[in-house]
mmCIF file of the N, C-alpha and C atoms, coordinates in Angstrom:
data_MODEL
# 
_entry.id   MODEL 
# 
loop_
_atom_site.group_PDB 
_atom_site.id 
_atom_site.type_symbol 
_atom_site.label_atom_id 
_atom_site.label_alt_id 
_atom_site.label_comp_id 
_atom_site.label_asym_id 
_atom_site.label_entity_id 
_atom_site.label_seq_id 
_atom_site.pdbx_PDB_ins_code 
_atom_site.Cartn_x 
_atom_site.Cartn_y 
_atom_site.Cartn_z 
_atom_site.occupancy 
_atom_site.B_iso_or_equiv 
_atom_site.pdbx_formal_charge 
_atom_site.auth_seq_id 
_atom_site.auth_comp_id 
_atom_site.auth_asym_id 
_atom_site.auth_atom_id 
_atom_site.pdbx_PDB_model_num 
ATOM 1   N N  . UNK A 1 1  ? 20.566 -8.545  9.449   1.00 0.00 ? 1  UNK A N  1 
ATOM 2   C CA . UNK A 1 1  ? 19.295 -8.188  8.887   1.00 0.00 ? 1  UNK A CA 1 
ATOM 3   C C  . UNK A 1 1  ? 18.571 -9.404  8.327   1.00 0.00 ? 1  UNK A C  1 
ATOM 4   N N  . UNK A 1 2  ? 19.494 -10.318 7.807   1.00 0.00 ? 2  UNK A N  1 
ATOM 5   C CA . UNK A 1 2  ? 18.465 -11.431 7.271   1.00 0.00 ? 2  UNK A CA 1 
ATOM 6   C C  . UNK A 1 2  ? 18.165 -12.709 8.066   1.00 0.00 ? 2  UNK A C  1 
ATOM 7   N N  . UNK A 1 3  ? 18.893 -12.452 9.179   1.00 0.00 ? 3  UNK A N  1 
ATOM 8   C CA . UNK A 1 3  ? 18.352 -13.864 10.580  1.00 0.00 ? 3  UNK A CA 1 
ATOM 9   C C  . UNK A 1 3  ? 19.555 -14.950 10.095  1.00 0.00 ? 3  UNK A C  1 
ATOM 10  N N  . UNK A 1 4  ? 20.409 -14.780 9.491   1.00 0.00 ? 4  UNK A N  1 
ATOM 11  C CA . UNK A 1 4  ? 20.772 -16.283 9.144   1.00 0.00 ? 4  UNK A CA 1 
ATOM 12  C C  . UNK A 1 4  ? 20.428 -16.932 7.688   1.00 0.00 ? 4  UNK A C  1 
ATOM 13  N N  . UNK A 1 5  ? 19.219 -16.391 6.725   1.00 0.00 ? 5  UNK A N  1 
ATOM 14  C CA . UNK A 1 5  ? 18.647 -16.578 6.282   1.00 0.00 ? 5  UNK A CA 1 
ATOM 15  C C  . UNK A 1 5  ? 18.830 -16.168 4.427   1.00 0.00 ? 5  UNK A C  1 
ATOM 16  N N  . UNK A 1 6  ? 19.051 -17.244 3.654   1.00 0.00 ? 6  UNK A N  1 
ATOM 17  C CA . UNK A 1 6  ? 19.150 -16.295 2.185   1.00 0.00 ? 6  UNK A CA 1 
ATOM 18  C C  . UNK A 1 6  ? 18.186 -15.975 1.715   1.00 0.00 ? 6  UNK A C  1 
ATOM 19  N N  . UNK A 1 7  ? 18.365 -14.583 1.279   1.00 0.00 ? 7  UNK A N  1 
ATOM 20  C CA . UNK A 1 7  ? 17.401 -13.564 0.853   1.00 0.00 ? 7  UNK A CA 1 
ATOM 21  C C  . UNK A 1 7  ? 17.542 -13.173 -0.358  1.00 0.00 ? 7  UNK A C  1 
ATOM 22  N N  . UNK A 1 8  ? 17.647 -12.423 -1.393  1.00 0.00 ? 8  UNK A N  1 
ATOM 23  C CA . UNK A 1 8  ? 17.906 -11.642 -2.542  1.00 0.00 ? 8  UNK A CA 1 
ATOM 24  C C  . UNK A 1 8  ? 18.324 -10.500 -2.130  1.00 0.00 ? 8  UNK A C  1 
ATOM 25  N N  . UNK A 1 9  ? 19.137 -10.009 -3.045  1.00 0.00 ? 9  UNK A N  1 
ATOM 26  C CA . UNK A 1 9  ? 19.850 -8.491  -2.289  1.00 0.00 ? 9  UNK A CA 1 
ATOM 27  C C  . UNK A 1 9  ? 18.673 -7.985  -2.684  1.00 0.00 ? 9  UNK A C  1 
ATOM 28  N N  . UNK A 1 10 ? 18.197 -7.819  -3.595  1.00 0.00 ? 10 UNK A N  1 
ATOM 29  C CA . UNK A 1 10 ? 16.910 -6.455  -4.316  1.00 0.00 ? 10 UNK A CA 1 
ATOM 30  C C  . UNK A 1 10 ? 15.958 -6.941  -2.954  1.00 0.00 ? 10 UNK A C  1 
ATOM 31  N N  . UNK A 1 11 ? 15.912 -7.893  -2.676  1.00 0.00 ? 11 UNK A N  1 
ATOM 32  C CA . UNK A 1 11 ? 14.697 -7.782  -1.710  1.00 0.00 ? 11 UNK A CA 1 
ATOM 33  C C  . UNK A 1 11 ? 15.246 -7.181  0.022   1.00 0.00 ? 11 UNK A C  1 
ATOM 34  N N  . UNK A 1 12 ? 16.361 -7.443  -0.108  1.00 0.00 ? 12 UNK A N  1 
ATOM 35  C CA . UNK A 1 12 ? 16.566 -6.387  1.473   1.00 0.00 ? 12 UNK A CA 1 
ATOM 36  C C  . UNK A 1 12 ? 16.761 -5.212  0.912   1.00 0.00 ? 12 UNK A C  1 
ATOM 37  N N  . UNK A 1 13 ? 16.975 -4.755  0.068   1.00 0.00 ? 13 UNK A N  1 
ATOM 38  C CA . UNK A 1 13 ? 16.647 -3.129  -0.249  1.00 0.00 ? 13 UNK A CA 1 
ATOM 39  C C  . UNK A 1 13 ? 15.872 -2.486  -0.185  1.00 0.00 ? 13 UNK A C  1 
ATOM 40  N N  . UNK A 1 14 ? 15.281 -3.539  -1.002  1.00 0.00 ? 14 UNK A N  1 
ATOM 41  C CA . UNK A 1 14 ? 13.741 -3.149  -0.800  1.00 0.00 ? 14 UNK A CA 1 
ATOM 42  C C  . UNK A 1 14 ? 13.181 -2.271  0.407   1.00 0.00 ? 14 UNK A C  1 
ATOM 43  N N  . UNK A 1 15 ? 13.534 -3.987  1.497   1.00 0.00 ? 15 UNK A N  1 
ATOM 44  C CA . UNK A 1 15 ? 13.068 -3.429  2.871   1.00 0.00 ? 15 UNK A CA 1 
ATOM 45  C C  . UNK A 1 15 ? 13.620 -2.686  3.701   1.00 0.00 ? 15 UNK A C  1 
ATOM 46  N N  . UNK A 1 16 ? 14.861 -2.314  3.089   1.00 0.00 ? 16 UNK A N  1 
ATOM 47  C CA . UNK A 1 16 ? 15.623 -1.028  3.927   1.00 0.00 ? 16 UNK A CA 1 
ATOM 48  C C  . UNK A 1 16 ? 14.681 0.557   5.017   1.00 0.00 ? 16 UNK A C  1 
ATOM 49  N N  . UNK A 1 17 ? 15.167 0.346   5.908   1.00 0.00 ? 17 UNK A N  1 
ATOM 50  C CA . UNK A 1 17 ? 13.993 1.945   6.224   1.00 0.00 ? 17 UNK A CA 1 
ATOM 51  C C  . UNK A 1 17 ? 14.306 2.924   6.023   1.00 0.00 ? 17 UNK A C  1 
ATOM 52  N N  . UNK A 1 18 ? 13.613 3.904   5.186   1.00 0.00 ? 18 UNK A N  1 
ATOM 53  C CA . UNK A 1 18 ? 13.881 5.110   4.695   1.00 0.00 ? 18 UNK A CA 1 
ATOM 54  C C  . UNK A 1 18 ? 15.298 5.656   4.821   1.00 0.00 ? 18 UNK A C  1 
ATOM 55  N N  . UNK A 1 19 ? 15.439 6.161   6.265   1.00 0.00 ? 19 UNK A N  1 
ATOM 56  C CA . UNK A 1 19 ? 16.950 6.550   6.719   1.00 0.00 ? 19 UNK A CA 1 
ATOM 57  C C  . UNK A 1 19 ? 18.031 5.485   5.740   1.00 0.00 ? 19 UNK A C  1 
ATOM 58  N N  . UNK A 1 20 ? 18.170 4.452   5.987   1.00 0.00 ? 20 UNK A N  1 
ATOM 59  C CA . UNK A 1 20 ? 19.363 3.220   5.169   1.00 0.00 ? 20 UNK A CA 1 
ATOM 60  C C  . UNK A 1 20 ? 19.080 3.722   3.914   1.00 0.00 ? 20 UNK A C  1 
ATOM 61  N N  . UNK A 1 21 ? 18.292 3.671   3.147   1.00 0.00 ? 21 UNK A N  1 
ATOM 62  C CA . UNK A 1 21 ? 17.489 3.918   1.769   1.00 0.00 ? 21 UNK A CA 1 
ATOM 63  C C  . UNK A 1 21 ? 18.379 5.267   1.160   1.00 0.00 ? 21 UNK A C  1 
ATOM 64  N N  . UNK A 1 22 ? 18.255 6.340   2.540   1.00 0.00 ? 22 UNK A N  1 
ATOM 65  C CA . UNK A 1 22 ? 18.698 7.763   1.972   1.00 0.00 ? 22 UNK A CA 1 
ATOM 66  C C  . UNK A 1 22 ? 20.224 7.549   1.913   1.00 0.00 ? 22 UNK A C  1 
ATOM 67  N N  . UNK A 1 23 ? 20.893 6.778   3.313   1.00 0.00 ? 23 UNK A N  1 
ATOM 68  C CA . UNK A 1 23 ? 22.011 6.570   3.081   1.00 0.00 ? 23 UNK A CA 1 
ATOM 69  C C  . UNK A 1 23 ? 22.948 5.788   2.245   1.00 0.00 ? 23 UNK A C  1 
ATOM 70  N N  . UNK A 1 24 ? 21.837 4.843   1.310   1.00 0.00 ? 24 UNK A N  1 
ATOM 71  C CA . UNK A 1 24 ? 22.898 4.116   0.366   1.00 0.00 ? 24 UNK A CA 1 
ATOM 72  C C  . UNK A 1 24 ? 22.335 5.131   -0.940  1.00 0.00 ? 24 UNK A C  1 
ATOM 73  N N  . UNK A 1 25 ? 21.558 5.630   -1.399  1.00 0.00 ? 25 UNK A N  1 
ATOM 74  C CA . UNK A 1 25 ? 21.254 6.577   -2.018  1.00 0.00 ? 25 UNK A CA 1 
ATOM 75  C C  . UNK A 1 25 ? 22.817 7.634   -2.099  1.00 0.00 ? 25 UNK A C  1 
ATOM 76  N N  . UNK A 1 26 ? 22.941 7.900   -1.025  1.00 0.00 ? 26 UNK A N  1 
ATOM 77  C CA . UNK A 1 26 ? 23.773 9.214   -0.889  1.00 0.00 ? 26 UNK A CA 1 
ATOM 78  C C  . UNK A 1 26 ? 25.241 8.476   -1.387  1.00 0.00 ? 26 UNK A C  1 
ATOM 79  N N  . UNK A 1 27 ? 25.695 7.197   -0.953  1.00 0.00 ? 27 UNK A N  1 
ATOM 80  C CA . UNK A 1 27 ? 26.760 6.587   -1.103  1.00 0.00 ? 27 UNK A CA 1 
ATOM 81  C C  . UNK A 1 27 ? 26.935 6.268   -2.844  1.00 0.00 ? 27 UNK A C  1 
ATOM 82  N N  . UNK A 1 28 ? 25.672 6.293   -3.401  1.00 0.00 ? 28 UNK A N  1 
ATOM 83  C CA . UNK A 1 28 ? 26.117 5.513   -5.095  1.00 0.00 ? 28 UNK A CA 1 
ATOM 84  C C  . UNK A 1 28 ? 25.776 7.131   -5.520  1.00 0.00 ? 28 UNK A C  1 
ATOM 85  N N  . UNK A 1 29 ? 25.088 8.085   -5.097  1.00 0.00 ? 29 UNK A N  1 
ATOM 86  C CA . UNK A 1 29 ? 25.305 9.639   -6.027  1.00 0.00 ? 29 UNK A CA 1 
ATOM 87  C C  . UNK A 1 29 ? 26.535 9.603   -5.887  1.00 0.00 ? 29 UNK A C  1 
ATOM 88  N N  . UNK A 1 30 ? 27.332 9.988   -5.217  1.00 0.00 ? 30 UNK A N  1 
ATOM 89  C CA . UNK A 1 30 ? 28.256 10.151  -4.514  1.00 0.00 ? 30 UNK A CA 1 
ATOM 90  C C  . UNK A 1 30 ? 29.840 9.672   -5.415  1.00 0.00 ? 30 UNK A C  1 
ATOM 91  N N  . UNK A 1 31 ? 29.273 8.531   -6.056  1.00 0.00 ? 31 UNK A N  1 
ATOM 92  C CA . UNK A 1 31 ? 30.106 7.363   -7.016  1.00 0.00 ? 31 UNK A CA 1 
ATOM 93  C C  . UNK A 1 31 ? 29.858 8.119   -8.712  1.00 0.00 ? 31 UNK A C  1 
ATOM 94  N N  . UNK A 1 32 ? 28.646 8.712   -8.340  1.00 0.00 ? 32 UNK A N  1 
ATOM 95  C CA . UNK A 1 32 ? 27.407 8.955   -10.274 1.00 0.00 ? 32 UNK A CA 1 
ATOM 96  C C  . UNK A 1 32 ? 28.522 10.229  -10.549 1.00 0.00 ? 32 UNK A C  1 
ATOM 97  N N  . UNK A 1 33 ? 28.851 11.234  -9.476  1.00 0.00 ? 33 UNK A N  1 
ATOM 98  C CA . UNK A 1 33 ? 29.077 12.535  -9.358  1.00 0.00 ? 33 UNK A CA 1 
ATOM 99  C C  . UNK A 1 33 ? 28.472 13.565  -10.338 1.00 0.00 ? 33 UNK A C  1 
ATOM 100 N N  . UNK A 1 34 ? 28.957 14.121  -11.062 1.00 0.00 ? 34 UNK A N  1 
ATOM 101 C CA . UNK A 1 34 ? 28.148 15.205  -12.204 1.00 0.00 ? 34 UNK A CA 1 
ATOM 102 C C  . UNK A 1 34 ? 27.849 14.619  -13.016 1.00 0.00 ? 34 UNK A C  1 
ATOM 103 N N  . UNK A 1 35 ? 27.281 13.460  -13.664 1.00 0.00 ? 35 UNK A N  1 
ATOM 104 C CA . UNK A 1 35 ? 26.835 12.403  -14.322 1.00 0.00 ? 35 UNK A CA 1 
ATOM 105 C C  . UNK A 1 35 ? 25.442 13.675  -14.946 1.00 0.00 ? 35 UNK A C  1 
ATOM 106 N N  . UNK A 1 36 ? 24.883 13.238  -15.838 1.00 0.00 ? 36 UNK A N  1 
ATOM 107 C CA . UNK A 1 36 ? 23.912 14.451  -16.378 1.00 0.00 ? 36 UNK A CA 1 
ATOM 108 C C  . UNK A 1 36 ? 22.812 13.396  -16.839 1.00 0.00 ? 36 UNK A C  1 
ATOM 109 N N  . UNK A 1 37 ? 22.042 13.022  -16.280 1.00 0.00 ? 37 UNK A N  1 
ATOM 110 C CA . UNK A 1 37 ? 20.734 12.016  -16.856 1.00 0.00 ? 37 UNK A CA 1 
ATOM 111 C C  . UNK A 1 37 ? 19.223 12.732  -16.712 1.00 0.00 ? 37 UNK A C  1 
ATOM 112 N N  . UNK A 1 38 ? 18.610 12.542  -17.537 1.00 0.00 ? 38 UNK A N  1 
ATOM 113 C CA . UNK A 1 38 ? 16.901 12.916  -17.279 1.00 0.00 ? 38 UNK A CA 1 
ATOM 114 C C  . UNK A 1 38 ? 16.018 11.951  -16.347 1.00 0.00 ? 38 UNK A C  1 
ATOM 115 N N  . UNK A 1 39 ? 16.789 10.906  -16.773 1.00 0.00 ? 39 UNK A N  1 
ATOM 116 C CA . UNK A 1 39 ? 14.885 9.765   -16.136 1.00 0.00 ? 39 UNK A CA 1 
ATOM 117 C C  . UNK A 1 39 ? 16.473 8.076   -15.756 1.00 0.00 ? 39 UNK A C  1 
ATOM 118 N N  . UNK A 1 40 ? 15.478 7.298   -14.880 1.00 0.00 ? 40 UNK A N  1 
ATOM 119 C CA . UNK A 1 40 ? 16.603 6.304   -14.374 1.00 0.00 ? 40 UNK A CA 1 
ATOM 120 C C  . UNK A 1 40 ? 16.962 5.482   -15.670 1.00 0.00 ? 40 UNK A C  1 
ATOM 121 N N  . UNK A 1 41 ? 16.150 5.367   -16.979 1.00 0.00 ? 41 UNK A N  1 
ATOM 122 C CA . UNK A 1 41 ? 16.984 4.287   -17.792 1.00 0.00 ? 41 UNK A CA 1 
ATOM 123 C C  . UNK A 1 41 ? 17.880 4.904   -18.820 1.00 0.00 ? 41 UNK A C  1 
ATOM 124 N N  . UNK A 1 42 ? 17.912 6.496   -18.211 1.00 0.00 ? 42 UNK A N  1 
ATOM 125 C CA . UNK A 1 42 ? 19.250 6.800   -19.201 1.00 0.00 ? 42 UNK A CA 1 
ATOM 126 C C  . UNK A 1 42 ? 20.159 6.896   -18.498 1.00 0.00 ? 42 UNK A C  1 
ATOM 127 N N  . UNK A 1 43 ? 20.182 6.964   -17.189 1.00 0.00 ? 43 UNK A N  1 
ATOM 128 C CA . UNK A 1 43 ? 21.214 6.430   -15.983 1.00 0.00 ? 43 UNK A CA 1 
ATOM 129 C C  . UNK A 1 43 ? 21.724 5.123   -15.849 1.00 0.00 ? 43 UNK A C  1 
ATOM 130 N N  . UNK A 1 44 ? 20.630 4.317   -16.187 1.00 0.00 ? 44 UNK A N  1 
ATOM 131 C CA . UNK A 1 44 ? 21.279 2.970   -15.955 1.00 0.00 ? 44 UNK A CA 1 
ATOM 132 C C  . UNK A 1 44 ? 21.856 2.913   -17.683 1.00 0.00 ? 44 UNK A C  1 
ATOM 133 N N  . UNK A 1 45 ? 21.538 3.291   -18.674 1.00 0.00 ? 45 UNK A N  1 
ATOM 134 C CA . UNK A 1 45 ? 21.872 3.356   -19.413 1.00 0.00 ? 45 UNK A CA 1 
ATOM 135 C C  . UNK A 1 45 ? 24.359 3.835   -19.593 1.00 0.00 ? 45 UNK A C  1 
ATOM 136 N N  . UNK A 1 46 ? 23.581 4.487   -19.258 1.00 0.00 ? 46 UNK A N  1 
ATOM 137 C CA . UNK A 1 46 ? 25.388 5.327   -18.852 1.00 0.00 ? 46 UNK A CA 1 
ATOM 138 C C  . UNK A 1 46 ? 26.350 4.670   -18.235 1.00 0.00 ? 46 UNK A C  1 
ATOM 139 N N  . UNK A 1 47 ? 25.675 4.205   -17.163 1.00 0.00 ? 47 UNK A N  1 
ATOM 140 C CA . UNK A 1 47 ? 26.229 3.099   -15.708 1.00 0.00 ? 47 UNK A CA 1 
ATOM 141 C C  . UNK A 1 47 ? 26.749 1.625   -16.300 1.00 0.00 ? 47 UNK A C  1 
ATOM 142 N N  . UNK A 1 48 ? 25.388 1.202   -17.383 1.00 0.00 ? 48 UNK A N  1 
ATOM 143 C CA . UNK A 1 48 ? 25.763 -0.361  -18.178 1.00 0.00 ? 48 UNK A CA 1 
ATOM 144 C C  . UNK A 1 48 ? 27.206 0.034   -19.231 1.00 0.00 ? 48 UNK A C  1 
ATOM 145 N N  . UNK A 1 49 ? 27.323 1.353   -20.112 1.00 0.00 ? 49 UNK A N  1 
ATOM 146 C CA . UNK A 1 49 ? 27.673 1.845   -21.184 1.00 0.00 ? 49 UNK A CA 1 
ATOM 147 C C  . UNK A 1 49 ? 29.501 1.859   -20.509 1.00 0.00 ? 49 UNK A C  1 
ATOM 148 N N  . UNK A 1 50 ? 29.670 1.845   -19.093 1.00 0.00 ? 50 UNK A N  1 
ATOM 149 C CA . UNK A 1 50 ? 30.648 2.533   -18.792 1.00 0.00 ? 50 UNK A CA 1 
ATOM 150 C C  . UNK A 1 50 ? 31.877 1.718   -17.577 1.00 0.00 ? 50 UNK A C  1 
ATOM 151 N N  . UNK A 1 51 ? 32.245 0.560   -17.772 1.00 0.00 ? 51 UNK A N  1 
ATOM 152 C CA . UNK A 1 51 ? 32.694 -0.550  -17.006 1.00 0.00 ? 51 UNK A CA 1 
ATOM 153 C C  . UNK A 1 51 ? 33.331 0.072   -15.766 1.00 0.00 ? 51 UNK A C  1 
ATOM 154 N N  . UNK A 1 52 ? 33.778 1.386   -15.684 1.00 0.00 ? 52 UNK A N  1 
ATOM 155 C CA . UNK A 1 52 ? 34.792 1.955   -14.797 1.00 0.00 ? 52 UNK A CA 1 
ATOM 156 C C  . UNK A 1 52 ? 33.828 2.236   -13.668 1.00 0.00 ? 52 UNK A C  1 
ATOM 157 N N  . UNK A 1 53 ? 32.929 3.178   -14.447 1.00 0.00 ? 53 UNK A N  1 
ATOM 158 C CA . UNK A 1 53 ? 31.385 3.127   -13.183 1.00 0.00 ? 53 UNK A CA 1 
ATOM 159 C C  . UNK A 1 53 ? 30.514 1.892   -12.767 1.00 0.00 ? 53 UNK A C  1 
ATOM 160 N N  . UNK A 1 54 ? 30.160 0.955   -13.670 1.00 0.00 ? 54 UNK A N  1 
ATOM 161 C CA . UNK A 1 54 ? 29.976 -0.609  -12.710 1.00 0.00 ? 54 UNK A CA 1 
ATOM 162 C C  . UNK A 1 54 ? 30.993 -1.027  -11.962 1.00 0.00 ? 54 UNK A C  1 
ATOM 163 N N  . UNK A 1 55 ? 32.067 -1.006  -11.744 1.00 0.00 ? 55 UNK A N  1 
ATOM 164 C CA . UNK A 1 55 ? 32.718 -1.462  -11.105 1.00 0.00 ? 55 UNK A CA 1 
ATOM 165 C C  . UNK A 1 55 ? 32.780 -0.725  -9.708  1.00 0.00 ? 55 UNK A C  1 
ATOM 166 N N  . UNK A 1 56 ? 32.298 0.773   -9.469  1.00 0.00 ? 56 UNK A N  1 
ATOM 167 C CA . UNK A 1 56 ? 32.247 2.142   -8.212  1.00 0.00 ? 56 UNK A CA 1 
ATOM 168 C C  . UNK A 1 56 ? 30.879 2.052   -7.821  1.00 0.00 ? 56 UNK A C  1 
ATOM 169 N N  . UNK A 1 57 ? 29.844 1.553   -8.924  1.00 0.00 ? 57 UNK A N  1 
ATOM 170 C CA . UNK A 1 57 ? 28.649 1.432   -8.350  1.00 0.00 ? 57 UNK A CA 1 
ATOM 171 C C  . UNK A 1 57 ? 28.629 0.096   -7.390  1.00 0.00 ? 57 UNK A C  1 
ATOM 172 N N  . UNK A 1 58 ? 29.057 -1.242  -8.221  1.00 0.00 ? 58 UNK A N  1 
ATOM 173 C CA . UNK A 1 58 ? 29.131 -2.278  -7.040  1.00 0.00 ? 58 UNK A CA 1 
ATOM 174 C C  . UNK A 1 58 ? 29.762 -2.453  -6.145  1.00 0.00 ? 58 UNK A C  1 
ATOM 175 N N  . UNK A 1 59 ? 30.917 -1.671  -6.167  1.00 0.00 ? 59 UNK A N  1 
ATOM 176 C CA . UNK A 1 59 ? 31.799 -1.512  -4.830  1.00 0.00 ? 59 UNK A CA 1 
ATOM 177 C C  . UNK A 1 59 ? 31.246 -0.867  -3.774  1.00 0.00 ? 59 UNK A C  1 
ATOM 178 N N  . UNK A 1 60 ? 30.627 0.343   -4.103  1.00 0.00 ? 60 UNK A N  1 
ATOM 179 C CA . UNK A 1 60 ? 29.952 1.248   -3.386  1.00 0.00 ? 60 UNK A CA 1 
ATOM 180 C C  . UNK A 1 60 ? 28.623 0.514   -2.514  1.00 0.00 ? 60 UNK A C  1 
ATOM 181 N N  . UNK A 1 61 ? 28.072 -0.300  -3.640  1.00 0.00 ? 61 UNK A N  1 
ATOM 182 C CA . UNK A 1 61 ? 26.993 -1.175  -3.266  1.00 0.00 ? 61 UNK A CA 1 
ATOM 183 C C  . UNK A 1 61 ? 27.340 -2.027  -1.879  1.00 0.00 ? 61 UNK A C  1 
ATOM 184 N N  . UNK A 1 62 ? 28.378 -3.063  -2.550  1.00 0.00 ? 62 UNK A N  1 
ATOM 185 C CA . UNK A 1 62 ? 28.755 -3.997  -1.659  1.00 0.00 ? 62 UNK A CA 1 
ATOM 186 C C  . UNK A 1 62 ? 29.297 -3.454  -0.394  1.00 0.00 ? 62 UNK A C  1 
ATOM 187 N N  . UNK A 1 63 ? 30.046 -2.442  -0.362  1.00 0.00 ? 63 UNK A N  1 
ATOM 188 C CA . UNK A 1 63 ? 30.413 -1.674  0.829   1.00 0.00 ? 63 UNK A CA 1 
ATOM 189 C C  . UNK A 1 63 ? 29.597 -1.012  1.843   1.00 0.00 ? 63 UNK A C  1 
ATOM 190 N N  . UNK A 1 64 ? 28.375 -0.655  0.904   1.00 0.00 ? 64 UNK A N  1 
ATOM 191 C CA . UNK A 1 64 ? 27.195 -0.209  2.167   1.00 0.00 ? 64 UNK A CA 1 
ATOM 192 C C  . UNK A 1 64 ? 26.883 -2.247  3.033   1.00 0.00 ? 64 UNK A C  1 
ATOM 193 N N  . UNK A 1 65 ? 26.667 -2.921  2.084   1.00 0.00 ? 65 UNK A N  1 
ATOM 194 C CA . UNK A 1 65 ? 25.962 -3.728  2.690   1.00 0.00 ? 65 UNK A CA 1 
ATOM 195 C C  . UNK A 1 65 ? 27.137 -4.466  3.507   1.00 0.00 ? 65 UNK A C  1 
ATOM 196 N N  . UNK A 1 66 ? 28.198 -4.742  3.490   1.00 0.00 ? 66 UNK A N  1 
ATOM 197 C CA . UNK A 1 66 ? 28.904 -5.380  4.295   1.00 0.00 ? 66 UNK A CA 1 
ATOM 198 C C  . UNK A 1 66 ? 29.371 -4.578  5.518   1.00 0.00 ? 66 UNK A C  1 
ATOM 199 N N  . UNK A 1 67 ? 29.612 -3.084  5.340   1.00 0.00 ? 67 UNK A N  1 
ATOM 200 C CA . UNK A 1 67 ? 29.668 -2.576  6.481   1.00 0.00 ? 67 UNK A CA 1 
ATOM 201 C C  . UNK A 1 67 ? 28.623 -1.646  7.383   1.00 0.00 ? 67 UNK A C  1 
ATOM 202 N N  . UNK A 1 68 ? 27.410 -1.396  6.583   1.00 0.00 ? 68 UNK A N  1 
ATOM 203 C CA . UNK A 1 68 ? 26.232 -1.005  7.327   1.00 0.00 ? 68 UNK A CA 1 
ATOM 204 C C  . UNK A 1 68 ? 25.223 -2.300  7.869   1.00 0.00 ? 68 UNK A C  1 
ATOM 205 N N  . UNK A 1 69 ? 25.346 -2.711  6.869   1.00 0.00 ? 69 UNK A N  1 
ATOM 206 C CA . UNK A 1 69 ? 24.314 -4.385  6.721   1.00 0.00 ? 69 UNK A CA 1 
ATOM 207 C C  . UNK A 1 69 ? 24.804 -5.264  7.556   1.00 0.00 ? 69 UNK A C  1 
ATOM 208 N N  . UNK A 1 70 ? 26.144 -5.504  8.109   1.00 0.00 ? 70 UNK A N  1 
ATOM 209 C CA . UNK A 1 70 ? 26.624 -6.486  7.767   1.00 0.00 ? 70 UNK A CA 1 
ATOM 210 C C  . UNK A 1 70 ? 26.012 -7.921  7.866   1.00 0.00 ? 70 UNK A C  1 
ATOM 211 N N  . UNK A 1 71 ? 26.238 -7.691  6.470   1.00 0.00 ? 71 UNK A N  1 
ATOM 212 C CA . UNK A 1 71 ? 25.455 -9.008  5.033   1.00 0.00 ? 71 UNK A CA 1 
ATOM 213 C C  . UNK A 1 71 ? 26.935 -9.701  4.857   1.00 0.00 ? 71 UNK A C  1 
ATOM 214 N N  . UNK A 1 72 ? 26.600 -10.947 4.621   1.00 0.00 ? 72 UNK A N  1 
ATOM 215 C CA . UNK A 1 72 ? 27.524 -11.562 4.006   1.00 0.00 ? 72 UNK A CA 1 
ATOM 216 C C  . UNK A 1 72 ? 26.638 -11.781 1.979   1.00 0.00 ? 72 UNK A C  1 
ATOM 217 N N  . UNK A 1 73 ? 27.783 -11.285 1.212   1.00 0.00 ? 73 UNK A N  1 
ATOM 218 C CA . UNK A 1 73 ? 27.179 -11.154 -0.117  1.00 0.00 ? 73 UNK A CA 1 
ATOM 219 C C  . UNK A 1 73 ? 27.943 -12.194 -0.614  1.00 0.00 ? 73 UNK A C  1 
ATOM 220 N N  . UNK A 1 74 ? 27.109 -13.126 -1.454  1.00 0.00 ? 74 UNK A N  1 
ATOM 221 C CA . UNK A 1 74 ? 27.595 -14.185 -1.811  1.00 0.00 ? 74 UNK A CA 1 
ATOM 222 C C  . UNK A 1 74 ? 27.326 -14.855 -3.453  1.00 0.00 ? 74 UNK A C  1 
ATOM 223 N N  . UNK A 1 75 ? 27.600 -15.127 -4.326  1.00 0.00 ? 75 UNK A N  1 
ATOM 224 C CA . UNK A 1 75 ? 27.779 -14.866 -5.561  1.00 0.00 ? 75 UNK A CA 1 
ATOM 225 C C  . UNK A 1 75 ? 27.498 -15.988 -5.903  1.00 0.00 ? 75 UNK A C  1 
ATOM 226 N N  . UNK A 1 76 ? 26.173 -16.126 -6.911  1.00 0.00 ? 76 UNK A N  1 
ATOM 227 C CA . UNK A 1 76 ? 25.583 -17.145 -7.859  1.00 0.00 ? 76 UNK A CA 1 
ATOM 228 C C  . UNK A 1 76 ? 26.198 -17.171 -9.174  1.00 0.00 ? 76 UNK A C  1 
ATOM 229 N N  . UNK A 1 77 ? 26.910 -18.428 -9.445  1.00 0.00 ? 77 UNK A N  1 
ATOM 230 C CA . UNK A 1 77 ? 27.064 -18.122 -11.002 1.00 0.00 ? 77 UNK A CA 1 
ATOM 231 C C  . UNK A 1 77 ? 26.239 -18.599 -12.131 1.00 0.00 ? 77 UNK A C  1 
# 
């Protein structure tokens, strides 16, 4: 997807097409399960609050993109 080319992950998400969009969507609910939130910053709220779920959300993450994407994800420190 990115030609060879470094990109920002938020920005190939971005450009994901709808279909990819629904399917990594479906892959991190999927991780949230009966999670009970109103609006996204009491979700991300819960998600920051809760190390066991950052760790299922980025797995989940990284797993769409290395095996749908395949992205090579590569880590700035």
């Amino acid at each position: 997807m990115t030609s060879g080319q470094f990109r920002p992950l938020p920005q190939i998400l971005m450009e994901l097409p709808p279909t990819q969009q629904e399917k990594l969507y479906n892959d991190i609910v999927a991780v949230l399960g009966n999670l009970n939130w109103t609006d996204a910053a009491q979700l991300v709220s819960l998600v920051m609050g809760n190390a066991t779920l950052q760790q299922q959300v980025t797995a989940a993450l990284l797993n769409y993109i290395t095996n749908e994407l395949r992205a090579e994800v590569r880590y700035k420190d």
